[in-house]
N, C-alpha and C positions, 0 to 999 in steps of 0.2 A: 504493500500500500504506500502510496506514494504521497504524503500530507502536504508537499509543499503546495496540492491544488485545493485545499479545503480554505473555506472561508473562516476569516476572521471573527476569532469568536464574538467579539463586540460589534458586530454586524448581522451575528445568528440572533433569532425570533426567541431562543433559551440559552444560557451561557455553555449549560453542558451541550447542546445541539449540534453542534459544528461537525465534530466527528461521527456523529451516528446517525446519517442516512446513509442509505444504500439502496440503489439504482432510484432514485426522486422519490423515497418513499419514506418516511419517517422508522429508522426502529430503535426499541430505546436500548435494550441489550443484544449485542452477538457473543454467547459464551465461548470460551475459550474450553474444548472437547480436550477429555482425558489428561486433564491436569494437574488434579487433584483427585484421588480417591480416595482417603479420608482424614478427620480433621490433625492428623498426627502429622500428617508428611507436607513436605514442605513444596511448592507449586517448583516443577520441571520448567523453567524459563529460558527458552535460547532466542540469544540477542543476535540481530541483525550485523552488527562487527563481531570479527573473534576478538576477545579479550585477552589481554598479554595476562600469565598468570601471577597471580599477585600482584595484579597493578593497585595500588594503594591512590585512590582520588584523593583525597584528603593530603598526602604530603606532596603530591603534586603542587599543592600553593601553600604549602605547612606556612612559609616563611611570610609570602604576603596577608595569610590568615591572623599569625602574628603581629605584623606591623596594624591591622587592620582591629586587632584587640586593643592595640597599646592608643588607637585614635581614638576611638570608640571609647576608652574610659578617658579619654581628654577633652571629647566635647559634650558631654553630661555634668562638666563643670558647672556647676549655679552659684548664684550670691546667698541662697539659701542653704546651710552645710547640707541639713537636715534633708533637703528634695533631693541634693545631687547624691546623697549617699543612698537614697532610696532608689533614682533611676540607675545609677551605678549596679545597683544589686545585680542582676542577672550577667555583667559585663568583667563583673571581677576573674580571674584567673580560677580554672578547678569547677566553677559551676555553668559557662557558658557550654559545655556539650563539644559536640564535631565543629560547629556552625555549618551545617548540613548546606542553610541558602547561600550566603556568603562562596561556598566553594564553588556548590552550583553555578553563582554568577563567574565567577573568573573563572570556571574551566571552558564556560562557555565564549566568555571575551578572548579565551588563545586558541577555541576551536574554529573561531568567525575569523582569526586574523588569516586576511590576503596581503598583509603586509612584510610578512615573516619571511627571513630567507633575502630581499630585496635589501640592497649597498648602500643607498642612495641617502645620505646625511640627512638631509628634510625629511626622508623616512623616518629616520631614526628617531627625530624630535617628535614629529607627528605620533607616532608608536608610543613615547614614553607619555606624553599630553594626554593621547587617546587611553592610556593604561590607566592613567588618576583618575581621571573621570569617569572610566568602568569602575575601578576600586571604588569612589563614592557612590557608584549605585549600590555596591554589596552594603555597605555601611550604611546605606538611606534602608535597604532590605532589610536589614540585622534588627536598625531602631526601628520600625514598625511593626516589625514578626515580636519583638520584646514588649512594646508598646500596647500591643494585642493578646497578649498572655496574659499581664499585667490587668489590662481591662476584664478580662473574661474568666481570670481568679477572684477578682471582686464580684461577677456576676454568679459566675456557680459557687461563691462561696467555700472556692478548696482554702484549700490548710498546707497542703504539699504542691511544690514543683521541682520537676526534675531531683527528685529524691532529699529537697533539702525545703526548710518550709517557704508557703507562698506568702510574697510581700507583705500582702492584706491581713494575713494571718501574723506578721510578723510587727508591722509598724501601722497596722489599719488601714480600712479602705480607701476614707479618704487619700491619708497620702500617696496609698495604691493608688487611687488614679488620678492623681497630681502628676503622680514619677510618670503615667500613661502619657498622656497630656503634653508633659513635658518634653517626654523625648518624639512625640510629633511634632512637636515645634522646634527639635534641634533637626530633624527629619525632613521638614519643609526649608529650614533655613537652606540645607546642605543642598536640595534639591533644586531653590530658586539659583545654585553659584554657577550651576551648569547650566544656564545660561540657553535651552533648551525648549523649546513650547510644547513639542510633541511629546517631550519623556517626562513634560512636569505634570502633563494632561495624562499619560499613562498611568504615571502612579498615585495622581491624586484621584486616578477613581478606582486605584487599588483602595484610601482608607475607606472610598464609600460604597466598594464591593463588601470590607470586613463589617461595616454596620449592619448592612442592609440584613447580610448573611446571619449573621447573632439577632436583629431584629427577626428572622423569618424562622431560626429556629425559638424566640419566646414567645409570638402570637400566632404560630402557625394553628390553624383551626385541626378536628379532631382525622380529619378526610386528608389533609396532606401530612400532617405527622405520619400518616401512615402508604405514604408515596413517596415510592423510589426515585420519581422523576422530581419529584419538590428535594428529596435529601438531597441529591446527588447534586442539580441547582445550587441549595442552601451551601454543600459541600464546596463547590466549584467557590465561590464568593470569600467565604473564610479560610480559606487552604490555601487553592490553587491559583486563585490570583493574582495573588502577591508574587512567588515562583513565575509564574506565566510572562505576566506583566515586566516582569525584573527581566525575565531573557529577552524579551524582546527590546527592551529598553539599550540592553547592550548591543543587540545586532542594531540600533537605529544609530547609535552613539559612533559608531565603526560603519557608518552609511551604506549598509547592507542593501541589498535589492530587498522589495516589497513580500518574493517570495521568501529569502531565509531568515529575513523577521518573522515571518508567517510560522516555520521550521521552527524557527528557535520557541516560538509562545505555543506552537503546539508540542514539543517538549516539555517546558514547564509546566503547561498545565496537567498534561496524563500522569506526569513525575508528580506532580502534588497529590491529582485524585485516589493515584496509586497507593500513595505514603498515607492519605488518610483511611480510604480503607482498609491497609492492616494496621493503623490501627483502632482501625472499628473492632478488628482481631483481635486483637492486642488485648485491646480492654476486656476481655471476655478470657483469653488463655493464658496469659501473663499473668506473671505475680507484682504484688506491689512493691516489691524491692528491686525487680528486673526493671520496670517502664516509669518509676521515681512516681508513681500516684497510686490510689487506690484501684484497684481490680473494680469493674462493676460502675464506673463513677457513672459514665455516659446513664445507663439506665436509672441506677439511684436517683440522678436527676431528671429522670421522666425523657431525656432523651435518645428517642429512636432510632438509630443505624441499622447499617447494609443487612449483619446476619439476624437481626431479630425481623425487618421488613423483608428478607427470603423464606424465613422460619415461616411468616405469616403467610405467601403463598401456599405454601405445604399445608398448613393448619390453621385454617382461614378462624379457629374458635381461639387461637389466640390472640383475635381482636376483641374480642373482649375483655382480655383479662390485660392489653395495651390499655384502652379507654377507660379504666377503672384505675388506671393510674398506680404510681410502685411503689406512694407513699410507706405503704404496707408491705412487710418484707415478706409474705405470703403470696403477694402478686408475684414480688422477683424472683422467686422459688419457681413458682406456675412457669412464668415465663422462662425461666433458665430451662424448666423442663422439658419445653415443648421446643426449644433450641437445641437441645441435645439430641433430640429424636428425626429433627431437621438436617438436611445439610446447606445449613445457611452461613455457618463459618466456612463449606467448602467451597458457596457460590461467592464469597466475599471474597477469596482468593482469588478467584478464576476472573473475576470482575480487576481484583488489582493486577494480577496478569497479562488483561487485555490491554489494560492501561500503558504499564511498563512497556509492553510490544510496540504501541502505539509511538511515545515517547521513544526508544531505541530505532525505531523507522524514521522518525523525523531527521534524529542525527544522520542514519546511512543515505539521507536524501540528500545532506548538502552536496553544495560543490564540490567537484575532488578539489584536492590539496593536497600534496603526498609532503608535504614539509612534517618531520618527527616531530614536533611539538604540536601541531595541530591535528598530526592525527592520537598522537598520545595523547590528547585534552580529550577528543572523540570517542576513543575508548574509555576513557576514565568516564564520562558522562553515562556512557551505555553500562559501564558495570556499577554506575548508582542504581541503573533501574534495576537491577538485578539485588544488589543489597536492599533496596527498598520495602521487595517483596520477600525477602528470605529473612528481614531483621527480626529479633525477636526482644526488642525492647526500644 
């Protein structure tokens, strides 16, 4: 499948739509056959690039990941100690994780370079210009992905993140979404230096992709709560956006053709959808010490994902025991039951499979470029999709 001719998703009738018609006809699934057969094993995924073994994505930009921490805790500077130590929090050394988007974005700014390989000194200036201004997109991506946790631990009320406690829980909501607040406003500053109209307009309707998305998972009525095509939407808004949005921002930044901007945001996006459906997984098979939160949160909080809305095709009577809500740990007992008897953890896989597939085609679509660094960025991209779906925390 060849994505560089699919429409822009912010052009499609539904944000998830883009990808899933086939021959002019709307469909909202095509499963991915003998994948998975059952919830123990891990989904068989072969990526459209061979993969060098052991290519490690992550230390591929170890070093600008680094420099990219050491900025990141210097422009959450405030005149107030209190706020910057608050926005600070998640950026400190030890609790910031892989920085999963961040890498995403620079392996994708050295897999788009057509400049590499080329003598020519004005290159070379142009290349390290064009390098900063990528780097600040990962850092405008980092503070709003942080920004966005921030808000939406004061909304579901956790206590934990990423294994150590959340902000809210820690210095209170308020301040919680002070520090929120705050680092979109360090966020927009960085975003107005690049100087940019297309990429300021891309990622400013990434924050109003993430509201809409949290607003649509808290007044969603009783009928789309339990629609795949509203989750997977709702999904698309709060996930994959930001990711999407973010690649493409760098192929516009490196004056890409219209198609491998197109390439690069369908990337992002199936690499997000991918990564949140397992961990719709996750939260269901994982322990709370492996995925740094409680087991179960998603439902605890009444909300409904990929494997309980599969679960429910199978067993259409566990709509009732959804619309009665989990307040009751009796509900979530019922419902864990009729999940287990399901294989909705298995269709949740084969779903984040199709995704990953999707995303590893966009890359083997680009342009050739036989330059070792771009196509070592290329493989590195294609074996995220590949960890995405295999991760188990």
């Amino acid at each position: 499948m060849h994505t560089g001719t699919l429409p822009l998703l912010e052009n499609a009738a539904h944000p998830y739509e883009s990808s899933q018609r086939v021959s002019g006809r709307r469909v909202l699934f095509s499963w991915v056959s003998n994948v998975v057969s059952n919830v123990g094993q891990q989904p068989q995924f072969q990526s459209n690039l061979s993969v060098e073994d052991h290519l490690d994505p992550f230390s591929l930009v170890a070093d600008e990941l680094s420099l990219l921490g050491n900025r990141l805790r210097s422009m959450v500077v405030a005149e107030v100690p209190k706020l910057a130590s608050a926005a600070e929090y998640f950026f400190k050394m030890g609790v910031e994780g892989k920085r999963f988007r961040p890498t995403v974005i620079l392996l994708m700014a050295t897999a788009l370079d057509s400049s590499i390989g080329r003598q020519d000194a004005l290159v070379g200036d142009f290349s390290a210009e064009l390098r900063a201004r990528q780097q600040c997109i990962a850092e405008i991506t980092e503070m709003i992905h942080v920004a966005s946790l921030l808000h939406d631990d004061v909304l579901d009320d956790a206590d934990t993140r990423r294994g150590i406690g959340s902000l809210n829980f820690v210095m209170g909501n308020k301040l919680a979404v002070l520090a929120g607040d705050f680092l979109l406003s360090r966020a927009c500053v960085a975003l107005a230096s690049l100087k940019n109209t297309e990429v300021v307009s891309l990622l400013a309707k990434v924050v109003e992709h993430l509201v809409t998305g949290e607003t649509m998972q808290m007044t969603s009525t009783a009928d789309k709560r339990c629609s795949m095509e509203y989750y997977m939407e709702k999904t698309f808004y709060k996930t994959a956006s930001l990711i999407s949005n973010s690649c493409k921002a760098i192929a516009l930044l490196a004056g890409q053709t219209a198609e491998v901007s197109t390439l690069a945001y369908e990337y992002g996006k199936n690499l997000g959808l991918a990564y949140q459906l397992i961990d719709d997984v996750l939260d269901f098979t994982g322990t709370s010490a492996s995925l740094g939160k409680g087991s179960l949160s998603d439902i605890r909080h009444g909300i409904i994902t990929a494997p309980i809305l599969f679960a429910m095709e199978e067993f259409p009577q566990l709509r009732v025991v959804v619309d009665r809500g989990f307040e009751n740990s009796d509900n979530v007992d019922l419902a864990l039951e009729y999940l287990g008897k399901s294989h909705g953890i298995e269709r949740t896989r084969e779903l984040a499979v199709k995704h990953a597939s999707l995303a590893s085609a966009a890359i083997s679509s680009l342009p050739k470029n036989d330059d070792e660094d771009v196509m070592r960025s290329r493989r590195a991209l294609v074996e995220l999709t590949t960890r995405v779906i295999t991760r188990t925390k």
